[in-house]
KOLKOLPA-328816 format. One line per field, with one value per residue: residue number from 1; residue in one letter; x negated, y negated, z of N, C-alpha, C in turn. Coordinates in pm, 1 decimal, always signed. Atoms other than C-alpha are relative to their C-alpha. Layout:
<rs>
dolo NUM  ...;
kolpa a  ...;
n_X X  ...;
n_Y Y  ...;
n_Z Z  ...;
ca_X X  ...;
ca_Y Y  ...;
ca_Z Z  ...;
c_X X  ...;
c_Y Y  ...;
c_Z Z  ...;
</rs>
This chain:
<rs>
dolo 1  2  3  4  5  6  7  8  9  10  11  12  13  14  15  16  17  18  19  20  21  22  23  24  25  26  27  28  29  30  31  32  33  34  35  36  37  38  39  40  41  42  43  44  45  46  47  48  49  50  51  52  53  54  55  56  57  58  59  60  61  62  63  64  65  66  67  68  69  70  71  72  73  74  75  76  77  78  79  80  81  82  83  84  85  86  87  88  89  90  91  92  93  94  95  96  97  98  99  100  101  102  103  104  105  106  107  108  109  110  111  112  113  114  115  116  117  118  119  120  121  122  123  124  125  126  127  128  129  130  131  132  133  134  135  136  137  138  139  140  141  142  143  144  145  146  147  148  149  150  151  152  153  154  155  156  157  158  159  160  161  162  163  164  165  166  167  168  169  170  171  172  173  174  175  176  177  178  179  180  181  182  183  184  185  186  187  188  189  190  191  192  193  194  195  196  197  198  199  200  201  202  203  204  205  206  207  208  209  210  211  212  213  214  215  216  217  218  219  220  221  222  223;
kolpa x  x  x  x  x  x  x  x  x  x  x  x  x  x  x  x  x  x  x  x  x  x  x  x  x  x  x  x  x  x  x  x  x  x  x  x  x  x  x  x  x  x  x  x  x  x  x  x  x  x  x  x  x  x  x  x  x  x  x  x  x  x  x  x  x  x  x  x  x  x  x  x  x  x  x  x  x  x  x  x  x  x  x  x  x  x  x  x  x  x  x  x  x  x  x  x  x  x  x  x  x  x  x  x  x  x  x  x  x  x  x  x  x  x  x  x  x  x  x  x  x  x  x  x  x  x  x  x  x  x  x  x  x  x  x  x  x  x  x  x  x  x  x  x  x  x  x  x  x  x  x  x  x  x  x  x  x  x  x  x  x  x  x  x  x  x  x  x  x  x  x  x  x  x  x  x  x  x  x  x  x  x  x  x  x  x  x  x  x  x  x  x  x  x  x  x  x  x  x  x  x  x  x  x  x  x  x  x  x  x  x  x  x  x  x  x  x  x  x  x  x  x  x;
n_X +24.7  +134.3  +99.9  +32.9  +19.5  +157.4  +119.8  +0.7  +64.5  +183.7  +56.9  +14.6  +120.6  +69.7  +36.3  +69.9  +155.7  +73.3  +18.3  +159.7  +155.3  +120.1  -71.9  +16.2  +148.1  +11.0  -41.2  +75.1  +124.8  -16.3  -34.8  +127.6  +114.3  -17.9  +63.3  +39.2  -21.4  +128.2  +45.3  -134.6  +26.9  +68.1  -39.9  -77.0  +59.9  -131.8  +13.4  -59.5  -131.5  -91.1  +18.3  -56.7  -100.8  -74.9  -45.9  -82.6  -142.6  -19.4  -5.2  -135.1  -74.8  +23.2  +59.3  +131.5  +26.6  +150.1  +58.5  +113.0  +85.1  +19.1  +113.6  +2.1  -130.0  -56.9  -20.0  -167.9  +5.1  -126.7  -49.6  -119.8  -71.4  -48.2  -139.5  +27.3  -103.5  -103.3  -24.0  +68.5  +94.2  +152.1  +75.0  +146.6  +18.5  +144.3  +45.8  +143.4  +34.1  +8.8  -8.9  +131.4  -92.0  +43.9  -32.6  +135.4  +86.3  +9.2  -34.9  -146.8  -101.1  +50.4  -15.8  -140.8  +26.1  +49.0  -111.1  -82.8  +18.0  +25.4  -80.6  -126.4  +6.1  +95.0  +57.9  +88.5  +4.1  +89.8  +3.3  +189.6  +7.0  +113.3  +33.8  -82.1  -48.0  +79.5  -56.8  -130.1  -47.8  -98.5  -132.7  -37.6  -4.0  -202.3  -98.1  -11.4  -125.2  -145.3  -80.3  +80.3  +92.1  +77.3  +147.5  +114.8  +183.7  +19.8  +112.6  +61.9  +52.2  -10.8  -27.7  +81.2  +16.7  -74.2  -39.9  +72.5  -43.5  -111.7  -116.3  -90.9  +23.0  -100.0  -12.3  -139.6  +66.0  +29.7  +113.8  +59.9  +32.8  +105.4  +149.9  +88.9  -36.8  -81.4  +17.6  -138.9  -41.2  -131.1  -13.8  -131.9  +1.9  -73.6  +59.0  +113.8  -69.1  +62.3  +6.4  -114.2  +96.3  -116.4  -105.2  -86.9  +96.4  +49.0  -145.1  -44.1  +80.4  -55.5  -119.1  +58.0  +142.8  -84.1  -61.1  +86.2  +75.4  -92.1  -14.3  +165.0  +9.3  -66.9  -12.6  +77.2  -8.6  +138.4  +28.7;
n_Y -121.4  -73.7  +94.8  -42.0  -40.3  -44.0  -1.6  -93.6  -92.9  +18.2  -24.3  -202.0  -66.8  +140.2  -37.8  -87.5  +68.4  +16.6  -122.7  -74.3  +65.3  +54.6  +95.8  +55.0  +59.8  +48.2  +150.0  +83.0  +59.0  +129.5  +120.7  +33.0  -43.7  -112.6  -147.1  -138.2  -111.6  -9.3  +39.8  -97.6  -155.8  +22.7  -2.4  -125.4  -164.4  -75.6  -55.0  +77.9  -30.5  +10.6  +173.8  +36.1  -41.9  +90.1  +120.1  +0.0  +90.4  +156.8  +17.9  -34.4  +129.3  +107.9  +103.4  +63.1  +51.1  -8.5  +64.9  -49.7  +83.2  -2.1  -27.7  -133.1  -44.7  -125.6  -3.3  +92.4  +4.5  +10.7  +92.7  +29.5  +124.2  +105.9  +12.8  -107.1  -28.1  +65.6  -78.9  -126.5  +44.6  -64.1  +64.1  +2.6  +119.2  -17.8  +144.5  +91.2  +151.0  +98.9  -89.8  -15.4  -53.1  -69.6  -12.6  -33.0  +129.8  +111.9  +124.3  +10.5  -103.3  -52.0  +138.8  +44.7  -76.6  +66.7  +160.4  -86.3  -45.8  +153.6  +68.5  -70.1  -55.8  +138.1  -116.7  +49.4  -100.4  +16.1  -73.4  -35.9  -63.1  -72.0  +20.2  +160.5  +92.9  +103.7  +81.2  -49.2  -13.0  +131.2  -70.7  -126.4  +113.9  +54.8  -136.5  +19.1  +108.0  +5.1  -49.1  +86.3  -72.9  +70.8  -101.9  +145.7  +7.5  -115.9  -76.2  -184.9  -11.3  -164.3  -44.1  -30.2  +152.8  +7.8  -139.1  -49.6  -126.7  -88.4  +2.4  -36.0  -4.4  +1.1  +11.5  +35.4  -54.4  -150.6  -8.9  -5.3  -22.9  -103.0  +23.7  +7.0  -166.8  +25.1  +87.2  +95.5  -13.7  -48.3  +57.2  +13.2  -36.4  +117.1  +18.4  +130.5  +71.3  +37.7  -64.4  +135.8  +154.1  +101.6  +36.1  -74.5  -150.4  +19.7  -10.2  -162.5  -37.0  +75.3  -73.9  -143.6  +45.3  +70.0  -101.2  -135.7  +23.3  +53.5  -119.5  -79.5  +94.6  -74.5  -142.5  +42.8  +99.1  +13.8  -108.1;
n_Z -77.8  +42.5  -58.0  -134.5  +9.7  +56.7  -91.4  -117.5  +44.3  +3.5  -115.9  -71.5  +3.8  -2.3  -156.5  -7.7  +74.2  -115.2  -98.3  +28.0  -27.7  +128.6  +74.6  -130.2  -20.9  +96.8  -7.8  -83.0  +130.5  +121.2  -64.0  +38.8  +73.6  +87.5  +22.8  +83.0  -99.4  -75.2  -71.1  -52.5  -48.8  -46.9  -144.5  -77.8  +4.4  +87.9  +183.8  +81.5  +44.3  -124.3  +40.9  +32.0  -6.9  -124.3  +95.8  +61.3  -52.7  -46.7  +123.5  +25.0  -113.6  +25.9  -121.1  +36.3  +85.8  +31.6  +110.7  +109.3  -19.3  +39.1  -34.6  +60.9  +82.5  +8.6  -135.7  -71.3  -177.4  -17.7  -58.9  +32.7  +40.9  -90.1  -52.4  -107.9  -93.0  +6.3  -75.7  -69.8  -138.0  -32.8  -104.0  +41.6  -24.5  -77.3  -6.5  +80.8  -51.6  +121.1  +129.7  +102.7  +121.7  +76.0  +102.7  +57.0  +56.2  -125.9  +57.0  +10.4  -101.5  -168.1  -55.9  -83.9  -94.5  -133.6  +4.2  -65.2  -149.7  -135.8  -40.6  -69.8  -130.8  -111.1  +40.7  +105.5  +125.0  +83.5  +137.7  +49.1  +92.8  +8.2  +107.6  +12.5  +120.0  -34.5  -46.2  -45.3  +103.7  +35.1  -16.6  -123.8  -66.6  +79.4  -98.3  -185.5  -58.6  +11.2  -175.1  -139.1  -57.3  +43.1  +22.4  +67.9  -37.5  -40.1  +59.4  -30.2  -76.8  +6.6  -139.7  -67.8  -86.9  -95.9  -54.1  -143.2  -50.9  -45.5  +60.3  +89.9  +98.8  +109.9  +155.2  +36.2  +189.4  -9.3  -16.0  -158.1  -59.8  +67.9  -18.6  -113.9  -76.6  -91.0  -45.0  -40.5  -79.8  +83.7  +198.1  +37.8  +105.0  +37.1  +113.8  +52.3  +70.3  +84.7  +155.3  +48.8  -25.6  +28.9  -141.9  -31.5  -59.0  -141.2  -164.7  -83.1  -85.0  -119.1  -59.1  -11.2  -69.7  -143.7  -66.4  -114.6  -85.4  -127.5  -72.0  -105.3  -107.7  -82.4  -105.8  -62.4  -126.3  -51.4  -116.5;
ca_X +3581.2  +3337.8  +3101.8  +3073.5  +3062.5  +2736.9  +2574.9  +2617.1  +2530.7  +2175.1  +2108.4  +2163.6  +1936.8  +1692.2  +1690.4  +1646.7  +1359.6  +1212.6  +1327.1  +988.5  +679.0  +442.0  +710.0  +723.4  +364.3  +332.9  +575.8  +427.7  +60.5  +234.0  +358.5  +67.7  -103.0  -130.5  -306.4  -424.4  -293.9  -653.2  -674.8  -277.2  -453.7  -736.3  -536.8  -291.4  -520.9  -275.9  -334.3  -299.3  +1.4  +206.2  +87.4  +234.4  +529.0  +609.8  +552.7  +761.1  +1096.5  +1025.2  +980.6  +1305.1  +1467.2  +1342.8  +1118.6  +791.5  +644.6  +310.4  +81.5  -207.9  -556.7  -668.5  -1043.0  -1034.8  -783.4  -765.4  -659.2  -286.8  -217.7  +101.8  +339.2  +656.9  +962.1  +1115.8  +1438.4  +1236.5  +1317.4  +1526.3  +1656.7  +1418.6  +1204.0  +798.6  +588.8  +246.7  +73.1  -297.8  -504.3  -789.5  -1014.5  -1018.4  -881.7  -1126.8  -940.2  -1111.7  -1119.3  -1355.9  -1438.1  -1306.2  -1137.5  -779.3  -584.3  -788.8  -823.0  -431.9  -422.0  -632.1  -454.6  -160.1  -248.5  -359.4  -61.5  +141.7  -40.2  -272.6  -499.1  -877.7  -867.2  -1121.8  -1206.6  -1502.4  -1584.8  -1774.9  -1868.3  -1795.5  -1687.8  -1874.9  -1564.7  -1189.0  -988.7  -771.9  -456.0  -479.8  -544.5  -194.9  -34.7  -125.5  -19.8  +290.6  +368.8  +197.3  -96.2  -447.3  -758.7  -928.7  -1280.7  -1241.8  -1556.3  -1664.4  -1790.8  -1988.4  -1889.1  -2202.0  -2235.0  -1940.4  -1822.1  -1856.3  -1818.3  -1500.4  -1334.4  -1001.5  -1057.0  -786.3  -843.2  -650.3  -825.5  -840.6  -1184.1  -1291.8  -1143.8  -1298.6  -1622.0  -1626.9  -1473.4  -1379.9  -1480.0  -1134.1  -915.9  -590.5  -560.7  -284.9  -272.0  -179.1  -249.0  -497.2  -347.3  -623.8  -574.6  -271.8  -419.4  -18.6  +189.8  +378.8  +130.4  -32.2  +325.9  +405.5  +68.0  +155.7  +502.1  +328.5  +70.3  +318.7  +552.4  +248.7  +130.1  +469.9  +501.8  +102.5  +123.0  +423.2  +294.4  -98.6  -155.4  -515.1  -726.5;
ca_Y +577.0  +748.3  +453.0  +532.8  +858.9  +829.7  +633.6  +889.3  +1128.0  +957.9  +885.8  +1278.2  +1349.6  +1102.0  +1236.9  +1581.8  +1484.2  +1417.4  +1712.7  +1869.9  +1786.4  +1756.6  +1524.3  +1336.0  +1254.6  +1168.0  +851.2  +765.0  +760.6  +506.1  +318.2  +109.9  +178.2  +360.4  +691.8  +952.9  +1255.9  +1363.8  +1177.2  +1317.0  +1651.4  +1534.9  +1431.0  +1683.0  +1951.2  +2089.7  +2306.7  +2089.2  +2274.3  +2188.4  +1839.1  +1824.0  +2002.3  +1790.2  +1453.5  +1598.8  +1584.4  +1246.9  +1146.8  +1293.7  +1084.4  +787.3  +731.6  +713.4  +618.3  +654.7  +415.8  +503.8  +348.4  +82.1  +159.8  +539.3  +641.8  +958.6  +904.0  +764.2  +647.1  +681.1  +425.7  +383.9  +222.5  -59.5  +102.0  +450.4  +363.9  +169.8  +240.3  +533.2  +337.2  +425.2  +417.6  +343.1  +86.6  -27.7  -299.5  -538.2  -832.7  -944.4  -801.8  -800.3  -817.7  -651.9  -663.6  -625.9  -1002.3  -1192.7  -1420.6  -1324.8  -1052.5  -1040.9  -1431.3  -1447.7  -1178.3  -1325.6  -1706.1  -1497.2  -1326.4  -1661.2  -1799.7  -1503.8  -1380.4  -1549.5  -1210.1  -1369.0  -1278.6  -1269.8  -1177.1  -1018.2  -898.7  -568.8  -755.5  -1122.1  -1363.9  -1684.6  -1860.6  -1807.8  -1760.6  -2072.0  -1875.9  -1737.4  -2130.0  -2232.6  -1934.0  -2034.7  -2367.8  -2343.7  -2144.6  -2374.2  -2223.9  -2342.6  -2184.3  -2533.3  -2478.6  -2113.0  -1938.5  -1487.9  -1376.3  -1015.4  -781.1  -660.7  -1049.7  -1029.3  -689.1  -626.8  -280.3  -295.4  -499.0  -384.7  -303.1  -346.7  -251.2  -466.8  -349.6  -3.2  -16.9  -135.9  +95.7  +353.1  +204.2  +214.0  +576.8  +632.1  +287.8  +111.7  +121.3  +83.6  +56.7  -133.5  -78.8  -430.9  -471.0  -713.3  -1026.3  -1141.3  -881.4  -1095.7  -1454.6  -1524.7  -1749.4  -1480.5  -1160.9  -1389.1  -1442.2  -1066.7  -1009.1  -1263.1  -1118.1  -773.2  -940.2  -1139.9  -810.9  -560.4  -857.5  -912.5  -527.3  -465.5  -801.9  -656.1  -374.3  -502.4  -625.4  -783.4  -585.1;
ca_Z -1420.7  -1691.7  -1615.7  -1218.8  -1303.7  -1504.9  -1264.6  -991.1  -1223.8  -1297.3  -941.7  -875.2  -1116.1  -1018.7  -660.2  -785.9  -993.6  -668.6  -456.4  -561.1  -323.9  -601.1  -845.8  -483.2  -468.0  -784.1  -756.2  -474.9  -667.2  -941.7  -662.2  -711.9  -956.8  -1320.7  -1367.3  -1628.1  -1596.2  -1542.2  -1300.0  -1141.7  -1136.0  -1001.4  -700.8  -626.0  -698.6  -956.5  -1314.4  -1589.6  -1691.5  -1373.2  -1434.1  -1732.6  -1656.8  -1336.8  -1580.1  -1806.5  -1601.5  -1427.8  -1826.3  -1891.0  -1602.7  -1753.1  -1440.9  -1573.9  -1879.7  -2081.3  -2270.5  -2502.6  -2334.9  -2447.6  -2402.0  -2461.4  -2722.7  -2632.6  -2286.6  -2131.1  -1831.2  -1678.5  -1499.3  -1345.5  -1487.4  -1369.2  -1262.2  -1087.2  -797.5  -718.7  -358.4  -301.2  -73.5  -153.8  +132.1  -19.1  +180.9  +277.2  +388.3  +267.3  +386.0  +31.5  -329.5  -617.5  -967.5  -1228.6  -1657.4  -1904.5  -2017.7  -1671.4  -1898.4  -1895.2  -1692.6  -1402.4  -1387.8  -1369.5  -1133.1  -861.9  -952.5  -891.7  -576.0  -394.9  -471.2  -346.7  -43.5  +273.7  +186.7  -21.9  -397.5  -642.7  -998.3  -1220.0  -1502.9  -1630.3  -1947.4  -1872.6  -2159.1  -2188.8  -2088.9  -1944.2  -2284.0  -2383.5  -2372.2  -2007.4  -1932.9  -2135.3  -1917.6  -1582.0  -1625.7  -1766.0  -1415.7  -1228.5  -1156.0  -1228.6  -1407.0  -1571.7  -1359.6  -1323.1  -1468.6  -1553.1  -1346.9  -1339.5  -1080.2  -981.6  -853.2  -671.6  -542.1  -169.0  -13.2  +170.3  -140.1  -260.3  -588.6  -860.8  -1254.3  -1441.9  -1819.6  -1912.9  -2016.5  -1684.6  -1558.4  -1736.7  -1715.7  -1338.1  -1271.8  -926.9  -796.3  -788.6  -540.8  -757.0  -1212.9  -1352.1  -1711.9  -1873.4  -2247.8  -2373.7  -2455.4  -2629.6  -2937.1  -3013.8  -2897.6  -2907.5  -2632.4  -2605.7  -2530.6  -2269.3  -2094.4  -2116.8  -1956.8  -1700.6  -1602.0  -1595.5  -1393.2  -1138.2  -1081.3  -955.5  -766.1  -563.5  -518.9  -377.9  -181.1  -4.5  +123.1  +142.9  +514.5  +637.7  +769.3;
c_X -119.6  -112.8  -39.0  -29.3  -188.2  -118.9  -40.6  -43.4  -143.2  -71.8  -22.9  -81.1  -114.2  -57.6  -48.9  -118.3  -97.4  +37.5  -122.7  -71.1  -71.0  +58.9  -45.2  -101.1  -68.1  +62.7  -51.8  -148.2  +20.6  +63.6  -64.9  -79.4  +55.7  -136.6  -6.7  +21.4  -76.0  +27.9  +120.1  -83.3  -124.0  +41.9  +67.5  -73.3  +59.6  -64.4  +75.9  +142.2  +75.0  -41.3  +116.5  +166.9  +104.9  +5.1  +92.4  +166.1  +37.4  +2.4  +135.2  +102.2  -14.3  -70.8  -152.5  -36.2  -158.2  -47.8  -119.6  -83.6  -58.1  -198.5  -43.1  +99.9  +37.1  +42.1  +124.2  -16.4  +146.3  +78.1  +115.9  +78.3  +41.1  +103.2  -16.7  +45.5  -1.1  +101.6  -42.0  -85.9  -167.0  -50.0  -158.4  -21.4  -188.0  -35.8  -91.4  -74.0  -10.7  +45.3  -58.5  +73.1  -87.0  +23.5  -169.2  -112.5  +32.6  +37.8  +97.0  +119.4  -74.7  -47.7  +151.7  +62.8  -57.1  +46.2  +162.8  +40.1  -10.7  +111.3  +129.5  -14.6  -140.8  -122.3  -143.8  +7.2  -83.9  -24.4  -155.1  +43.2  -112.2  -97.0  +42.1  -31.9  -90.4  +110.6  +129.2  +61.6  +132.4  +210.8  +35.0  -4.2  +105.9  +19.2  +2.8  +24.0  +97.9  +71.3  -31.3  -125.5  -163.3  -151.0  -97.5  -163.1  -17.0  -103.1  -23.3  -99.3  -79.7  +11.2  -99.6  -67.3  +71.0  +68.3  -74.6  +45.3  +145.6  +96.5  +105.3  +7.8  +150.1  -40.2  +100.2  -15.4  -53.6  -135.1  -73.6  -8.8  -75.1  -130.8  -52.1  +47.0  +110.1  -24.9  +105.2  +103.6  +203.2  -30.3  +126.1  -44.4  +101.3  -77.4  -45.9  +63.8  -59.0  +6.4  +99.7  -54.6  +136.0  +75.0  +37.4  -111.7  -73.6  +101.2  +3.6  -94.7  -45.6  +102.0  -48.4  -75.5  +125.0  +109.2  -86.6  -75.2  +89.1  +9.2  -126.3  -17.4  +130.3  -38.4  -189.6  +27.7  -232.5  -18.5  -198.5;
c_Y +77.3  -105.1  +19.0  +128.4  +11.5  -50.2  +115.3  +106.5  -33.8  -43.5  +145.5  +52.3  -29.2  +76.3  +117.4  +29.7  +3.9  +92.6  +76.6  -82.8  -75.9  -126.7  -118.8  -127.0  -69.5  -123.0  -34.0  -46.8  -115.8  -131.3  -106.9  -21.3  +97.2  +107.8  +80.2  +87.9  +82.6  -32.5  +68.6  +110.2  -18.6  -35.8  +35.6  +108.0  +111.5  +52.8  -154.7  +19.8  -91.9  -122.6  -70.5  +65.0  -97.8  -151.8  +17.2  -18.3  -83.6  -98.4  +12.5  -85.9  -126.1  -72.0  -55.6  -9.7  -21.1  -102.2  +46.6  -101.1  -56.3  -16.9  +140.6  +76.3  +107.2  +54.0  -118.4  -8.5  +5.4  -125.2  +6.0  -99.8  -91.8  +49.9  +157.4  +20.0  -64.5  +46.5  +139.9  -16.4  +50.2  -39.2  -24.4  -137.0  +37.1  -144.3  -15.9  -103.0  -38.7  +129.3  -87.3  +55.2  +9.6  +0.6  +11.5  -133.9  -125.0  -79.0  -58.0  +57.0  -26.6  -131.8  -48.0  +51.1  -74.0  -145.8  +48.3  -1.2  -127.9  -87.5  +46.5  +84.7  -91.2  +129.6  -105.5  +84.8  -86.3  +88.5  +20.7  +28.8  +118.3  -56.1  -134.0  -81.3  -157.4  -128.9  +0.4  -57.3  -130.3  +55.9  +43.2  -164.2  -58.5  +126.0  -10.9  -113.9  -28.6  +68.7  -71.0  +26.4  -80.2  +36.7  -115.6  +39.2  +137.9  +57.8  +148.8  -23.6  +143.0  +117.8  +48.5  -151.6  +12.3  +78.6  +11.0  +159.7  +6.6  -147.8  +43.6  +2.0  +30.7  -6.9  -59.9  +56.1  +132.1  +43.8  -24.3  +108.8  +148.6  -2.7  +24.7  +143.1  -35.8  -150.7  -70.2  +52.5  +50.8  -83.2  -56.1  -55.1  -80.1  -46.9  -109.2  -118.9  -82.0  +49.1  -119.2  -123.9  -56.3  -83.5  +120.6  +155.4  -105.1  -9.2  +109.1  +70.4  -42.0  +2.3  +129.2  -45.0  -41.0  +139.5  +75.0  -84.8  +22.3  +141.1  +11.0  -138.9  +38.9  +84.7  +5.4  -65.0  -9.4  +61.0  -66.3;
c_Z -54.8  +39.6  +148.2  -13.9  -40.6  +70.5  +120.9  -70.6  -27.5  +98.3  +51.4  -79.0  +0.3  +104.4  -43.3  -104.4  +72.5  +113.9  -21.7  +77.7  -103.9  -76.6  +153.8  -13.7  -92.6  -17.3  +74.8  -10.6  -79.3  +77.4  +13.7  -101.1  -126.9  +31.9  -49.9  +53.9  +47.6  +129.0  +144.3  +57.8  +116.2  +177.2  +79.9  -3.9  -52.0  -108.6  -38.8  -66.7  +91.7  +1.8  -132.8  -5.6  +163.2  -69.4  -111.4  +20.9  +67.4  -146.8  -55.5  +18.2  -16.6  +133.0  -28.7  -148.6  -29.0  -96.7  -17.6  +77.3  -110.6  -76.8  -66.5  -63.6  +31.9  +158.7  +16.4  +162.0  -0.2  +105.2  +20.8  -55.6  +103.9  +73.5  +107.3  +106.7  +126.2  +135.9  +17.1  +101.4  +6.4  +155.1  -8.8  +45.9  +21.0  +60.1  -63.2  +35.0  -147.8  -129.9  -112.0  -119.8  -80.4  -129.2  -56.5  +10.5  +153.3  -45.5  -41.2  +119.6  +111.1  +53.6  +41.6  +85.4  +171.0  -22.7  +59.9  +139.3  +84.6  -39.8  +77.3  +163.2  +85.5  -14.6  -110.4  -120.6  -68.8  -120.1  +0.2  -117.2  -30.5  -148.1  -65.9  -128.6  +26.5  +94.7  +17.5  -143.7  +56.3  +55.9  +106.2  +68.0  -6.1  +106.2  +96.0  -28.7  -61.8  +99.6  +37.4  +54.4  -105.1  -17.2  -94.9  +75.8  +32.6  -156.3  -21.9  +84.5  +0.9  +129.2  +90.0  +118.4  +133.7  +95.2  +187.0  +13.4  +53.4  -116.9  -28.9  -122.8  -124.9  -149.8  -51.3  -185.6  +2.7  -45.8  +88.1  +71.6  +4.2  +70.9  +176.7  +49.4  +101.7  +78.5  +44.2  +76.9  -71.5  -185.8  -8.9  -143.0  -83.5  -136.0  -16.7  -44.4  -104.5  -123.6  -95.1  -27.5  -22.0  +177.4  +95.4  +57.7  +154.3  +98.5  +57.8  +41.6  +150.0  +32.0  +47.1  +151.5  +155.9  +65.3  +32.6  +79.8  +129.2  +47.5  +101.3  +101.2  +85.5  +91.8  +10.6  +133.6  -10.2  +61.9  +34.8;
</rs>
């Protein structure tokens, strides 16, 4: 009985977490995508207080969650959890004639990203880099094929090569997405797996990688 109880008690305060507009708008921002709380204010048009005072009791609630960039130390991005929400139903959608994955070196995240994407949606995907690598890192090649997936003749690329105007733009490296400002369409804020260079950091950058593809290929349509 205390067990039903507590869930009903952390759905109720879950929901009123989100009886606020502003809180609101704010999940529906991370629905997608991470974001500095700069960047938050920047798009509600909020004081920084009331920024951090509206991340502070979705924080509370265990709905969102901050990591340290790792590009500009002195800058977080925020993200929801996995369990946010969870029967709340976002409605953040768009379209794209093509999505354009994004990192620094083009030689890890944003190669398994667009390997990814083309295997999860009929949508064209493509990578870059702002500071391409001479050659797709060994470890992101072990990682896609132990899914199945296949990056043997895949090459960096630099984005100024490849970038069209009405790309869909996805940061997948927080120095990218630094480096390009407002340019990207949506950040997702997936640690380097190269610092490591272990099995294991390239998996949990390829799980990271395969859950924000199946959410944004959901609710991407062609356009």
């Amino acid at each position: 009985m205390s067990t039903e109880r507590t869930e009903i008690e952390t759905r109720a305060a879950r929901h009123a977490a989100l009886a606020d507009p502003a809180r609101l708008r704010i999940v529906d921002l991370l629905t997608l995508g991470d974001l500095s709380p700069g960047e938050l204010q920047h798009r509600l048009g909020l004081a920084s207080n009331l920024i951090a005072h509206h991340l502070g009791v979705l924080e509370r609630e265990g709905m969102i969650a901050r990591t340290r960039s790792e590009g500009d130390r002195r800058r977080s991005y925020v993200h929801l959890t996995s369990a946010s929400t969870e029967g709340l139903g976002p409605s953040a959608s768009a379209a794209a004639r093509r999505v354009l994955f994004i990192c620094t070196g083009n030689s890890a995240r944003s190669q398994l990203a667009a390997a990814l994407w083309r295997a999860r949606s009929t949508i064209p995907a493509i990578s870059a880099g702002t500071q391409p690598a001479a050659a797709v890192a060994a470890g992101a090649i072990a990682t896609a094929e132990r899914h199945g997936l296949d990056l043997a003749a895949a090459t960096p690329q630099h984005v100024a090569d490849v970038m069209a105007e009405t790309d869909f733009v996805v940061t997948v490296c927080d120095a990218a997405h630094e480096a390009l400002g407002e340019t990207g369409d949506l950040h997702w804020s997936v640690p380097a797996p190269g610092s490591a260079g272990t099995n294991a950091a390239f998996d949990a950058a390829f799980d990271e990688l395969a859950a924000r593809v199946e959410v944004l290929a959901g609710r991407l349509t062609a356009s």
